[in-house]
C-alpha positions as CSV (number, residue, x, y, z in Angstrom):
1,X,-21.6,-2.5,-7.1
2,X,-18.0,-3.2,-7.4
3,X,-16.3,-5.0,-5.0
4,X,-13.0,-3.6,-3.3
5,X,-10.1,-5.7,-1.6
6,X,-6.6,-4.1,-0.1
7,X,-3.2,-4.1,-0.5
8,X,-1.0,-3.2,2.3
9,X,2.9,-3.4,1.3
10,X,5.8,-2.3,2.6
11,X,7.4,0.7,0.3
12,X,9.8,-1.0,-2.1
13,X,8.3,-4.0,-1.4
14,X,7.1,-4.9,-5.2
15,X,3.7,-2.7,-4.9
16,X,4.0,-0.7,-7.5
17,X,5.1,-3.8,-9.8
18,X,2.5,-6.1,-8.6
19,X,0.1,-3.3,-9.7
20,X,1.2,-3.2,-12.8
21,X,1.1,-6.9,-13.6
22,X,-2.8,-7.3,-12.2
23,X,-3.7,-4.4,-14.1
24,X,-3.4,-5.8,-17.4
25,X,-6.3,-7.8,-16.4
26,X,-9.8,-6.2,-18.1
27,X,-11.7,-6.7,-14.5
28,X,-9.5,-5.6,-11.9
29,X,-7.5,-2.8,-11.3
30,X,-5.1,-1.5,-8.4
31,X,-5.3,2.0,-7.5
32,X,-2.4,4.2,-6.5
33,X,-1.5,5.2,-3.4
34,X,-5.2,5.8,-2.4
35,X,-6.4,9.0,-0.9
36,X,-9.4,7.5,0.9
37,X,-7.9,6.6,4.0
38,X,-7.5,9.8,5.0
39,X,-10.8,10.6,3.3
40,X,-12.4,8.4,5.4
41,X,-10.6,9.4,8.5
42,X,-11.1,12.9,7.9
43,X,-15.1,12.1,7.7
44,X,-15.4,10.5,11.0
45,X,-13.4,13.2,12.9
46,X,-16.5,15.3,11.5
47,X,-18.3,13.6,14.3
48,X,-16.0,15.9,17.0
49,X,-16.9,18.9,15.9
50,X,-19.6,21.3,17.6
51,X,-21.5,22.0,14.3
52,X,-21.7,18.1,14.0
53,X,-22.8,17.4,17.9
54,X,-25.5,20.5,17.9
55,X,-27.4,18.5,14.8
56,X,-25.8,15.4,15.4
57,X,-26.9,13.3,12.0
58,X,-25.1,10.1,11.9
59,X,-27.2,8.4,9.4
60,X,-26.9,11.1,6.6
61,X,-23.2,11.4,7.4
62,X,-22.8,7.4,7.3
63,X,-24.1,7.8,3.9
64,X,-21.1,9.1,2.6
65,X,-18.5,7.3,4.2
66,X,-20.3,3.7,3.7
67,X,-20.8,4.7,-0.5
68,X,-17.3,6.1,-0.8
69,X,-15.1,3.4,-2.3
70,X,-18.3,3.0,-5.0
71,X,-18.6,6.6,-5.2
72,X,-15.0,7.2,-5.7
73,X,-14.4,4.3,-8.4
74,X,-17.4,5.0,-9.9
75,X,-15.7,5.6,-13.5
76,X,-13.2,3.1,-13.3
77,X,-14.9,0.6,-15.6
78,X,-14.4,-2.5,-13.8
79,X,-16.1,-4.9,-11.4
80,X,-13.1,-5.1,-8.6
81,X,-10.9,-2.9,-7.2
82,X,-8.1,-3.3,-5.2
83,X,-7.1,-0.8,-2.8
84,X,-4.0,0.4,-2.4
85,X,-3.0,2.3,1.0
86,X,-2.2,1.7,4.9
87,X,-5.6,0.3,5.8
88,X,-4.6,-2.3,8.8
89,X,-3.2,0.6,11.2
90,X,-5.8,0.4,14.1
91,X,-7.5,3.8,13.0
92,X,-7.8,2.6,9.6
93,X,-8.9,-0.7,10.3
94,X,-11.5,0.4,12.7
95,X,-13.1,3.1,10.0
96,X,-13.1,0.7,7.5
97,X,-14.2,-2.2,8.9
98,X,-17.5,0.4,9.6
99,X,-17.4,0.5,5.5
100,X,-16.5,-3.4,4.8
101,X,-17.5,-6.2,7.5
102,X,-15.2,-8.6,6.5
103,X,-12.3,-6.6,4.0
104,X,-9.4,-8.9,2.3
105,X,-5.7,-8.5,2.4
106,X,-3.0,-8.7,0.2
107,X,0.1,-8.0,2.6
108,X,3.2,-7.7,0.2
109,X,6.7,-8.1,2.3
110,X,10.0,-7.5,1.7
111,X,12.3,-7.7,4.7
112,X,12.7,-4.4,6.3
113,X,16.3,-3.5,6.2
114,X,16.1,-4.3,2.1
115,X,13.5,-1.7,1.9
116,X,15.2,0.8,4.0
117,X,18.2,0.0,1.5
118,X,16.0,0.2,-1.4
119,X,14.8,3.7,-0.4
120,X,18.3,5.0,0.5
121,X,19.7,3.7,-2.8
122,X,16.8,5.5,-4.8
123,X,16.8,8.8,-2.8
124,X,20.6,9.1,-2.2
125,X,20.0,11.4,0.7
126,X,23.3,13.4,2.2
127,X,22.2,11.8,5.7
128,X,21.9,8.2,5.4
129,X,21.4,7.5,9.0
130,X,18.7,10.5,9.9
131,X,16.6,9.6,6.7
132,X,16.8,6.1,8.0
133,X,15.2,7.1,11.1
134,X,12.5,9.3,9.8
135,X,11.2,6.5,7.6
136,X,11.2,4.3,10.8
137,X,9.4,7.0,12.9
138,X,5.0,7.3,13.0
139,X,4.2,10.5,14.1
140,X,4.2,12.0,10.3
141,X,6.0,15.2,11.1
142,X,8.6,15.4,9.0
143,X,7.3,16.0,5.2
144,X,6.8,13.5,2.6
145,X,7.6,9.8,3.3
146,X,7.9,10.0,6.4
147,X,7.4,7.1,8.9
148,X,6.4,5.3,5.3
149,X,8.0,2.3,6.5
150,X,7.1,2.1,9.9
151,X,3.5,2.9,9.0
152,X,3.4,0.3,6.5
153,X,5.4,-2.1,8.9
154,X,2.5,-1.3,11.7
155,X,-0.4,-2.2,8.9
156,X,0.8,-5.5,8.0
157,X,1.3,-6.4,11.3
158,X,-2.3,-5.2,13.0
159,X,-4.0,-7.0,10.4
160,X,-2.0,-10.3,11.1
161,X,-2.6,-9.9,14.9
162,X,-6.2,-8.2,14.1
163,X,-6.8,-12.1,12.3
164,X,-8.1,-10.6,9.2
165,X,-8.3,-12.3,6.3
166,X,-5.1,-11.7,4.4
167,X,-2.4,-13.6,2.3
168,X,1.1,-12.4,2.2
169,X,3.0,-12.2,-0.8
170,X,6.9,-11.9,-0.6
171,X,8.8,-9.7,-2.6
172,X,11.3,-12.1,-3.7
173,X,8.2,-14.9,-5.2
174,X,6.8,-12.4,-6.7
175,X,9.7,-11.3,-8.8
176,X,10.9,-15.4,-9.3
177,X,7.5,-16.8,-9.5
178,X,5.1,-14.5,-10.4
179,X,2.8,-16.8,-12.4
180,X,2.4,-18.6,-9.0
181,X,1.8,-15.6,-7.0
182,X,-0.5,-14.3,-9.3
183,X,-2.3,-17.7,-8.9
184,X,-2.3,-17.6,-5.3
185,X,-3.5,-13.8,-5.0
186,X,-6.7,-14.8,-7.5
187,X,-7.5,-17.7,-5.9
188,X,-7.3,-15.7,-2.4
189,X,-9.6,-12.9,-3.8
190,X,-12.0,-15.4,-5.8
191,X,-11.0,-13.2,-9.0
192,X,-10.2,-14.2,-12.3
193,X,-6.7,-12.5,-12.3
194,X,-4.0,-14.1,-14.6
195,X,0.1,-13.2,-15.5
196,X,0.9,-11.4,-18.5
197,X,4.4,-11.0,-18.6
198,X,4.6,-8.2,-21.5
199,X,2.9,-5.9,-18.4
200,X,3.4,-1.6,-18.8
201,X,4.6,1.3,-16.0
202,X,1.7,1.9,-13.9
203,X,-1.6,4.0,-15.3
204,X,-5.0,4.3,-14.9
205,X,-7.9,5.6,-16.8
206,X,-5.0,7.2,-18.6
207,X,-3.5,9.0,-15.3
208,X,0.3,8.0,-14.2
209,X,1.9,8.9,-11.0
210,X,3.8,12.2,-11.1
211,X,6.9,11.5,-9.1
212,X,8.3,15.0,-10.3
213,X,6.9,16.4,-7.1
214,X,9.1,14.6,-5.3
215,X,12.2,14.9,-6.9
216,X,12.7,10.8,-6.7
217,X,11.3,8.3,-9.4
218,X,10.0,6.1,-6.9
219,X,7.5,4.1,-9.6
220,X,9.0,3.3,-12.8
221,X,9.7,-0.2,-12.8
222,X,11.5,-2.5,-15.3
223,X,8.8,-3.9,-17.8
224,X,11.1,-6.0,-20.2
225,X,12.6,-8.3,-17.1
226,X,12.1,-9.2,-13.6
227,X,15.0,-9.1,-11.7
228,X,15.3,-8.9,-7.6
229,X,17.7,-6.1,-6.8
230,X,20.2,-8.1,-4.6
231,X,22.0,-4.4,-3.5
232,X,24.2,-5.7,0.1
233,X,22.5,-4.0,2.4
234,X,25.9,-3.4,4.6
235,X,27.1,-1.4,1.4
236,X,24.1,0.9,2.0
237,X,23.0,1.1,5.3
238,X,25.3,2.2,8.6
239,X,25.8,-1.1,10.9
240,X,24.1,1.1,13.9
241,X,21.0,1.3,11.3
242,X,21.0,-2.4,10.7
243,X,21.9,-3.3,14.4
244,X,18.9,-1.0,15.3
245,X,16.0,-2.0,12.9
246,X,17.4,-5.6,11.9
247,X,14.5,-7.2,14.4
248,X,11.9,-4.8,13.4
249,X,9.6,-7.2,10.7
250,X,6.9,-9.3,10.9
C-alpha cells in the first residue's frame, strides 16, 4: 500500500519545479494537478441523491472513496506519492480526512501579488485588472483558472488554521537553497528524498502536461538554472490591484 502526502501551493509558486526536482527520486513521485479532489467530492455528493437514499449503502460506497488514492496510483511504480491539488479548502479537507486520519502538507508560498504578477506576465491578458480579479474570486464561474489563486490562497490557509500537520516551503528557498529545502521536505515526510540538480520538465509514467489546451505554457520550467524571477510587480500589476490584494496572504 503506498503511502500519499499533499502539496497545496499557490499557482506560480514553484510547484511545478519542485515536482520536477522530487521526481528524480526512484520512490517518490508528484502527481500533476490531481483530479481526485473532485473525484472524491463528486463521490460523496452521491450520498444526496434519491437512488442513493432509497438503498442507502454507505459501506459499499466508502469502498471506493477510502481505496481511491491506491486505486488510482496503482501503476505508478513507487511506494509514496505526493498529491498534488487544493486539498485544505474545508470541503476537501473534510472528504479527505474521511480517506486519511492524519494527511501531511507541503504548503509552497510565494507572496500573492508575485503570483498574480507571475500569471499576468505569462498570460498577457488585454484586461490586466479584470483577469486580476477573476483569479482572486472562489465561486469557479468563469472558465479555466479561475479563482486559482484565491482557491489555492484559501487551502493553505484552512490547513494552517485547521492545525494540520504541514511545513511551508517558500518560493524564494526553494529556488536559492533547494538542497536545504529538499532536506527539510524529506525529513518532514520521513522519505528518503534527495536534490539532483541536473532535474527534467515535468512527466510521469511517460505523460507530460498538455498546456496546448490552454493557449499559455504554464509548466515548462528552466532545467539548466534556477533563477527567481524578480519581475517589479508595479511594472505589471495596476496600483488599485496591489492596493486591493496587497494584505491578502497568509
Amino acid at each position: 500500500m503506498k503511502e500519499v502526502f499533499f502539496l497545496s501551493g499557490l499557482p506560480r509558486a514553484g510547484n511545478t519545479l519542485l515536482s520536477c526536482i522530487i521526481n528524480e527520486n526512484n520512490n517518490i513521485k508528484v502527481s500533476a494537478n490531481t483530479v481526485l479532489a473532485d473525484v472524491i467530492y463528486q463521490l460523496n455528493m452521491i450520498k444526496e441523491y434519491d437512488i442513493f437514499n432509497n438503498f442507502p449503502d454507505h459501506k459499499s460506497l466508502n469502498n471506493i472513496t477510502n481505496n481511491i488514492f491506491n486505486n488510482y496510483y496503482k501503476d505508478w511504480n513507487v511506494d509514496y506519492i505526493i498529491d498534488r491539488g487544493p486539498w485544505g479548502t474545508p470541503a476537501n479537507l473534510f472528504y479527505l480526512k474521511k480517506t486519511i486520519k492524519k494527511p501531511k502538507f507541503i504548503l509552497l508560498h510565494r507572496p500573492v501579488l508575485d503570483c498574480l504578477a507571475s500569471v499576468i506576465k505569462i498570460e498577457k491578458p488585454k484586461n490586466i485588472e479584470a483577469r486580476c480579479h477573476v483569479l482572486m474570486q472562489d465561486d469557479g464561474t468563469y472558465g479555466p483558472g479561475s479563482g486559482m489563486v484565491a482557491k489555492y490562497l484559501r487551502s493553505i490557509k484552512n490547513i494552517i488554521a485547521s492545525k494540520e500537520k504541514y511545513k511551508i516551503i517558500y518560493y524564494r528557498d526553494l529556488v536559492y537553497y533547494p538542497n536545504e529545502t529538499i532536506k527539510k521536505i524529506s525529513k518532514f515526510l520521513n522519505v528518503p528524498i534527495k536534490y539532483n540538480k541536473n532535474f527534467k520538465q515535468f512527466s510521469v509514467n511517460d505523460i507530460q502536461y498538455n498546456d496546448k489546451i490552454y493557449n499559455v505554457d504554464y509548466h515548462t520550467i528552466r532545467t539548466k538554472e534556477l533563477k527567481h524571477s524578480c519581475t517589479k510587480i508595479e511594472h505589471i500589476l495596476p496600483k488599485n490591484i496591489i492596493n486591493k490584494y496587497k494584505d491578502m496572504d497568509i
